[in-house]
PDB file with SEQRES, HELIX, SHEET and CRYST1 records, atoms N, CA, C and O in Angstrom:
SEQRES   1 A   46  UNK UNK UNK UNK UNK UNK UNK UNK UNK UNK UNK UNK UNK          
SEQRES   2 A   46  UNK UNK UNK UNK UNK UNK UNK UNK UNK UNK UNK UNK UNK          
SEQRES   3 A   46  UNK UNK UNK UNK UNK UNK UNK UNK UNK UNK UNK UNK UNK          
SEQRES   4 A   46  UNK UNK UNK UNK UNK UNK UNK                                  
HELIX    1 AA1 UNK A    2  UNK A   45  1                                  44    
CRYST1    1.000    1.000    1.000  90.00  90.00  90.00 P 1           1          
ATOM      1  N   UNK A   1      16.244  49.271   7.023  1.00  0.00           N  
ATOM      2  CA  UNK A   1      16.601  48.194   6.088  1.00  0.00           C  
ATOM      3  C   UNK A   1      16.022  46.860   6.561  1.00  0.00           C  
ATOM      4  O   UNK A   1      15.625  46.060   5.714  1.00  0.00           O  
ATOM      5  N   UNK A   2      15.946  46.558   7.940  1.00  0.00           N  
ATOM      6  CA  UNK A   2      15.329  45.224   8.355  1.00  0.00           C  
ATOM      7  C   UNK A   2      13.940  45.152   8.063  1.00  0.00           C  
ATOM      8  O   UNK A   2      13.519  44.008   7.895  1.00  0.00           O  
ATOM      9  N   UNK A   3      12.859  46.375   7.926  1.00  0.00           N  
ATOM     10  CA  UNK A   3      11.706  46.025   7.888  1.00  0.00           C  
ATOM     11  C   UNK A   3      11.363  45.717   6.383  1.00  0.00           C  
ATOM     12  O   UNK A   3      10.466  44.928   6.085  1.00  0.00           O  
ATOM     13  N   UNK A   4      12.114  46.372   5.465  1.00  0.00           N  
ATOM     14  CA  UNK A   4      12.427  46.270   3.767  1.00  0.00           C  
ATOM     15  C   UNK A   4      13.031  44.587   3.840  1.00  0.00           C  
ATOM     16  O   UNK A   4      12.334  43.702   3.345  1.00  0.00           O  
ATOM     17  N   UNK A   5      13.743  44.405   4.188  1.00  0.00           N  
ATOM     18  CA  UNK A   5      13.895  42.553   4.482  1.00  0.00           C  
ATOM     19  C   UNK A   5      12.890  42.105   4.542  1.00  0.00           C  
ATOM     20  O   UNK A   5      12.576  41.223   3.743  1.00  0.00           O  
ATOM     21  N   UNK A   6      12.180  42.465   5.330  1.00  0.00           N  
ATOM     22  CA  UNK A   6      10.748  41.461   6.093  1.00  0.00           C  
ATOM     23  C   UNK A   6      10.133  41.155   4.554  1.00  0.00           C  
ATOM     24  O   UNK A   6       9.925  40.082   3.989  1.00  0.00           O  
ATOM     25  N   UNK A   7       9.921  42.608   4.091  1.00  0.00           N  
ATOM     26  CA  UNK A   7       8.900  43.074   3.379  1.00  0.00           C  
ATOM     27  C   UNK A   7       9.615  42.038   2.132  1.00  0.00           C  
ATOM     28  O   UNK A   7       8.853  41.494   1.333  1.00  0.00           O  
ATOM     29  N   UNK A   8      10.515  41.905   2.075  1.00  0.00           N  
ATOM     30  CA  UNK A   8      11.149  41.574   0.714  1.00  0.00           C  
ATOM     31  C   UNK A   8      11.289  40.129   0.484  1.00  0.00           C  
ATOM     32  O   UNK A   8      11.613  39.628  -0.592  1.00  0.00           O  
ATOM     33  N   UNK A   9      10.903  39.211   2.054  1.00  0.00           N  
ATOM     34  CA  UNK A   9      10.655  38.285   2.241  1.00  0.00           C  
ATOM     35  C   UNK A   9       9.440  37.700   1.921  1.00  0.00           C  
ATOM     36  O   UNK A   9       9.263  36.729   1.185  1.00  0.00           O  
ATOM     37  N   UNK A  10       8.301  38.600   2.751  1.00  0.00           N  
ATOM     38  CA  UNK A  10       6.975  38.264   2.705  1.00  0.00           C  
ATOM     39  C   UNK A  10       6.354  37.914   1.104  1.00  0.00           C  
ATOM     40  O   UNK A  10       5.628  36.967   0.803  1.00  0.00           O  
ATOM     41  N   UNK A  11       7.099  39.428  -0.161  1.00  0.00           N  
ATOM     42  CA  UNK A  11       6.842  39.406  -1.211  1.00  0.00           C  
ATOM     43  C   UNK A  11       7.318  38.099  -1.769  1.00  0.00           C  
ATOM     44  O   UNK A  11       6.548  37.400  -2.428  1.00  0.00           O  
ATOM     45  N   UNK A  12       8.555  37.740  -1.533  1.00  0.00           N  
ATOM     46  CA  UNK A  12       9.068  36.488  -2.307  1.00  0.00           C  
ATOM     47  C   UNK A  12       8.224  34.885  -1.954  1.00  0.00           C  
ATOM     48  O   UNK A  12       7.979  33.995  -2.769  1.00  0.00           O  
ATOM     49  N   UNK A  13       7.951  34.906  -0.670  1.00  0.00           N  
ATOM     50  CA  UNK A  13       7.233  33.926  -0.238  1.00  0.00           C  
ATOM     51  C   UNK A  13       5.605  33.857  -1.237  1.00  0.00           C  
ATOM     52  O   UNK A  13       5.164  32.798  -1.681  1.00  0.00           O  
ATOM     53  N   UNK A  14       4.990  35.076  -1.406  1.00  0.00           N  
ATOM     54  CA  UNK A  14       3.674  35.249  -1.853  1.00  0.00           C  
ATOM     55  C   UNK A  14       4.094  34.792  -3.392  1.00  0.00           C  
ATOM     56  O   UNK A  14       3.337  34.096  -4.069  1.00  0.00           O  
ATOM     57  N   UNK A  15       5.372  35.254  -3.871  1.00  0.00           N  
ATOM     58  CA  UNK A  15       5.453  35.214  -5.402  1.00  0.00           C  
ATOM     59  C   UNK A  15       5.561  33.816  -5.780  1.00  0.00           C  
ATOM     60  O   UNK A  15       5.161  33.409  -6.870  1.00  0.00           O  
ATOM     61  N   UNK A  16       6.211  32.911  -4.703  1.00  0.00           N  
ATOM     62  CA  UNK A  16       7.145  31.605  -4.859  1.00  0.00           C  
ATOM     63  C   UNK A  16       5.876  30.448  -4.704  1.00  0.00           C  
ATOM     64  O   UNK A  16       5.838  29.525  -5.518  1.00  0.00           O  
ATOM     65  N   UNK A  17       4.678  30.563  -3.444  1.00  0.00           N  
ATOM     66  CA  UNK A  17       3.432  30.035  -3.588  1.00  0.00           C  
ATOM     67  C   UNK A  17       2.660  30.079  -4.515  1.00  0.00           C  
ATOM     68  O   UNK A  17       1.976  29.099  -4.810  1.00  0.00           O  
ATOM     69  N   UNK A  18       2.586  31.542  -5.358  1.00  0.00           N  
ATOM     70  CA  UNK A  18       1.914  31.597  -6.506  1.00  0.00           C  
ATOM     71  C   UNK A  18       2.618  30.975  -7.826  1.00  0.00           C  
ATOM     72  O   UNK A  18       1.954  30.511  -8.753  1.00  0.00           O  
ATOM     73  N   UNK A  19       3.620  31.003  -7.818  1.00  0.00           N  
ATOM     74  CA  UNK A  19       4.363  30.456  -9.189  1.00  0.00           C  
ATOM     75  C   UNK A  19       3.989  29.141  -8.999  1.00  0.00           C  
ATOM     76  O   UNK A  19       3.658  28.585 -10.046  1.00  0.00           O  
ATOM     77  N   UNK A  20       3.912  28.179  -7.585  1.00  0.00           N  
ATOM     78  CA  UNK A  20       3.881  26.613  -7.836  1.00  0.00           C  
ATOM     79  C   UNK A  20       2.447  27.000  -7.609  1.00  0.00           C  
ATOM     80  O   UNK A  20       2.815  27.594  -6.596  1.00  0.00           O  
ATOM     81  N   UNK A  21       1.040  27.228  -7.622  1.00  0.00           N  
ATOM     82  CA  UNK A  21       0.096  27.282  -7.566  1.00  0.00           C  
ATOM     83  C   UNK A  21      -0.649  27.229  -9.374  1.00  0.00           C  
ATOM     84  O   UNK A  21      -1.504  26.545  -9.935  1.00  0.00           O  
ATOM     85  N   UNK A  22       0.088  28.150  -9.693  1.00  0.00           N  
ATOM     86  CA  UNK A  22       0.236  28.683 -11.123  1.00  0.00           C  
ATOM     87  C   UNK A  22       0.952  27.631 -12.263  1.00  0.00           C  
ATOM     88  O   UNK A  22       0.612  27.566 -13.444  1.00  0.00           O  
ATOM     89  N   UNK A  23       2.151  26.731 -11.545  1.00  0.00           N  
ATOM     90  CA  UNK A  23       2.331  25.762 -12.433  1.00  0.00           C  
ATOM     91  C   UNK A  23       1.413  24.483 -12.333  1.00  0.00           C  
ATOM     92  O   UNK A  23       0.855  24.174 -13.386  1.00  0.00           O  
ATOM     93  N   UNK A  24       1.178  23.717 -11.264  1.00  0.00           N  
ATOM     94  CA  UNK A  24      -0.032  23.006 -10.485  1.00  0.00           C  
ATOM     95  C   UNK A  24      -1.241  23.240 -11.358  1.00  0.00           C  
ATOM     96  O   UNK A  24      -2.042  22.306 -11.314  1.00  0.00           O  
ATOM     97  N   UNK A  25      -1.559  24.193 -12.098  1.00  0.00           N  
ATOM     98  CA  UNK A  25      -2.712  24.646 -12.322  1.00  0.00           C  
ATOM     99  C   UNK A  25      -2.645  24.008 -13.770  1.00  0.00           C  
ATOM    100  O   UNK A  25      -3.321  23.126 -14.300  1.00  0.00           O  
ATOM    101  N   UNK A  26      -1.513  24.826 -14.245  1.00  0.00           N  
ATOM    102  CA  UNK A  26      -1.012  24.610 -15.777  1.00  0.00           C  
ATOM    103  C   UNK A  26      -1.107  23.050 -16.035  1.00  0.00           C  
ATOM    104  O   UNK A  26      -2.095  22.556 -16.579  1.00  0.00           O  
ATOM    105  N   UNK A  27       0.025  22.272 -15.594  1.00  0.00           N  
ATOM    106  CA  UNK A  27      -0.169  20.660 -15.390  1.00  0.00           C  
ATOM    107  C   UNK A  27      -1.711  20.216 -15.414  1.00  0.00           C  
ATOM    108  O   UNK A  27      -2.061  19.629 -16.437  1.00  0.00           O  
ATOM    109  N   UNK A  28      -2.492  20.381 -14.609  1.00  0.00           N  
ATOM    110  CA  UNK A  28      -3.709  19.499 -14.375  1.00  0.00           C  
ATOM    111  C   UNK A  28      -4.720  20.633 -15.661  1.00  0.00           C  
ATOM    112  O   UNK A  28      -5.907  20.315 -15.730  1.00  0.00           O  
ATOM    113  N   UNK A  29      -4.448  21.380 -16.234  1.00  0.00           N  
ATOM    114  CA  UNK A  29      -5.450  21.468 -17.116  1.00  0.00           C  
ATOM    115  C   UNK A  29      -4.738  20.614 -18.553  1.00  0.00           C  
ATOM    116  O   UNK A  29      -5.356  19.939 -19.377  1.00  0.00           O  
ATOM    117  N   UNK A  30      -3.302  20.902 -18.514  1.00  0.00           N  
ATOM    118  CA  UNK A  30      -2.549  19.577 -19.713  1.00  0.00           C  
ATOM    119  C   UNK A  30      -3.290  18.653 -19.717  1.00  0.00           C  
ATOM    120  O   UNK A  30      -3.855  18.272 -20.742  1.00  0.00           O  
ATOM    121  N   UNK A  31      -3.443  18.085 -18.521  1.00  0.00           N  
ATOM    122  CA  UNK A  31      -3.256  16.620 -18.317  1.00  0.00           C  
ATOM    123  C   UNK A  31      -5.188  16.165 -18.856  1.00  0.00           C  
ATOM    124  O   UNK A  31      -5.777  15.181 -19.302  1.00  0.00           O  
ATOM    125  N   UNK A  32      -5.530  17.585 -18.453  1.00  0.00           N  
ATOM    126  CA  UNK A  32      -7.589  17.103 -18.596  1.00  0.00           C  
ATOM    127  C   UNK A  32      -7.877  17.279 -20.282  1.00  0.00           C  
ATOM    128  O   UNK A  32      -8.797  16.724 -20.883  1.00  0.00           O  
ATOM    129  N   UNK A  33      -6.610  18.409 -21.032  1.00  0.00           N  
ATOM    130  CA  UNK A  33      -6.733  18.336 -22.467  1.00  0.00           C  
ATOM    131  C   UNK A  33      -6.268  17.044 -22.867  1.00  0.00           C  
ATOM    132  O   UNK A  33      -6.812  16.517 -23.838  1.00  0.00           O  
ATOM    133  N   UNK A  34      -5.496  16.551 -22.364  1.00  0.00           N  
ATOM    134  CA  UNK A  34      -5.033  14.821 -22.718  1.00  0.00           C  
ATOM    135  C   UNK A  34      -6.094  13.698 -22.822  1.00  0.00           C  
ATOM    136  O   UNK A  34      -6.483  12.942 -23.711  1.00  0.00           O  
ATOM    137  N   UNK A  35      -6.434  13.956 -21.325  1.00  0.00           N  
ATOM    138  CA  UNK A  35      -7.977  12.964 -21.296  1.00  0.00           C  
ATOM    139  C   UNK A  35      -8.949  13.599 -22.042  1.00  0.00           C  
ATOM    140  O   UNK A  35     -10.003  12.998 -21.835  1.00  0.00           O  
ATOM    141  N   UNK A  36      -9.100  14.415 -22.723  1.00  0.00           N  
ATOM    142  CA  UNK A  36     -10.500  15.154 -23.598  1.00  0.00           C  
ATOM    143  C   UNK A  36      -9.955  14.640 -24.884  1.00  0.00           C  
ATOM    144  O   UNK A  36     -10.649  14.697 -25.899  1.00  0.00           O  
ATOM    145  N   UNK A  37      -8.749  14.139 -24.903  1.00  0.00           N  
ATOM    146  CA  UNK A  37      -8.503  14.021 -26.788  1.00  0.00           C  
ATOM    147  C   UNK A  37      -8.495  12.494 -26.371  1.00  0.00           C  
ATOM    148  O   UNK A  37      -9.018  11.817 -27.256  1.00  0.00           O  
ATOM    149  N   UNK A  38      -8.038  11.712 -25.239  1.00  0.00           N  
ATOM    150  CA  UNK A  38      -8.235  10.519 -25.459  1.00  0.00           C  
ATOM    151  C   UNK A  38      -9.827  10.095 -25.978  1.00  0.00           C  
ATOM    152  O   UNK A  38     -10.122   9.327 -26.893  1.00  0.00           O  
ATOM    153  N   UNK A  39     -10.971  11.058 -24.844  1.00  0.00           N  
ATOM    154  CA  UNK A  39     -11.854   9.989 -24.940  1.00  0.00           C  
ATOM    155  C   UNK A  39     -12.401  10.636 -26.262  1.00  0.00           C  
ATOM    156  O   UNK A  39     -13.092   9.831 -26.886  1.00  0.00           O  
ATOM    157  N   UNK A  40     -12.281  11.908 -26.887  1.00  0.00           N  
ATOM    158  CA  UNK A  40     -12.971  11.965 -28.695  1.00  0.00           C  
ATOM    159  C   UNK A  40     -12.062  10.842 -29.610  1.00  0.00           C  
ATOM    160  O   UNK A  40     -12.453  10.434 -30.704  1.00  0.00           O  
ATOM    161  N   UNK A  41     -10.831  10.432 -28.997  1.00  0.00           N  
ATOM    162  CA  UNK A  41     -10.636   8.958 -30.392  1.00  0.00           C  
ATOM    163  C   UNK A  41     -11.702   7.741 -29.796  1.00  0.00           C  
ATOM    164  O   UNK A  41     -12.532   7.149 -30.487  1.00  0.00           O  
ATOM    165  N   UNK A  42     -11.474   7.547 -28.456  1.00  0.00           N  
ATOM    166  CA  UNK A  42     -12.634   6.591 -27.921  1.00  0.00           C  
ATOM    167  C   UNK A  42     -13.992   6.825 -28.756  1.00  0.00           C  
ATOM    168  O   UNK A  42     -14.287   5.741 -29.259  1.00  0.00           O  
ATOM    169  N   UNK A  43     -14.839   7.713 -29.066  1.00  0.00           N  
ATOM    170  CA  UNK A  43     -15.559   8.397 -29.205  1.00  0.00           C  
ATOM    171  C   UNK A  43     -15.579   8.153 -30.946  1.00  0.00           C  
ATOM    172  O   UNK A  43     -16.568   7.582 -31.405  1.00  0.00           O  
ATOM    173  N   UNK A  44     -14.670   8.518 -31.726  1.00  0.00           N  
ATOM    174  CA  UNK A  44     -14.532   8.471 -32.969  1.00  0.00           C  
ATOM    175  C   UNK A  44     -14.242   6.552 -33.464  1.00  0.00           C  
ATOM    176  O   UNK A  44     -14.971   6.029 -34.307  1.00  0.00           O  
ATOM    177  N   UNK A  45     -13.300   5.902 -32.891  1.00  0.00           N  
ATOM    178  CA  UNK A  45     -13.700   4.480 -32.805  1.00  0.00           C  
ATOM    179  C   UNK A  45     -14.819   3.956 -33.281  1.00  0.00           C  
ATOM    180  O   UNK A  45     -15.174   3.518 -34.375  1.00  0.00           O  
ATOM    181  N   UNK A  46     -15.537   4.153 -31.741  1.00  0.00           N  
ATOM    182  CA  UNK A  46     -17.218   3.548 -31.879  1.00  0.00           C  
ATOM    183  C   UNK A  46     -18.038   3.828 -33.034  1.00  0.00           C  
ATOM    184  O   UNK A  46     -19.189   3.395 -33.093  1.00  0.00           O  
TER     185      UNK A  46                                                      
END                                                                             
């Protein structure tokens, strides 16, 4: 049962880096569709 711990640790650690890796990711592509619609009104303006 202790090495199933380890194991059950190691998995949660790998899952818990990837979920904030995975949200991190999500955010900064939001944020670059934000700046892509700012600069086509910039763009449509002119």
């Amino acid at each position: 049962m202790k090495t199933f711990g380890i194991m059950g640790f190691i998995f949660g650690m790998v899952g818990f880096t990837f979920g904030i890796t995975a949200f991190t990711t999500a955010l900064n592509s939001s944020n670059k569709v934000k700046e892509l619609e700012e600069r086509m009104k910039e763009l449509e303006e002119k």
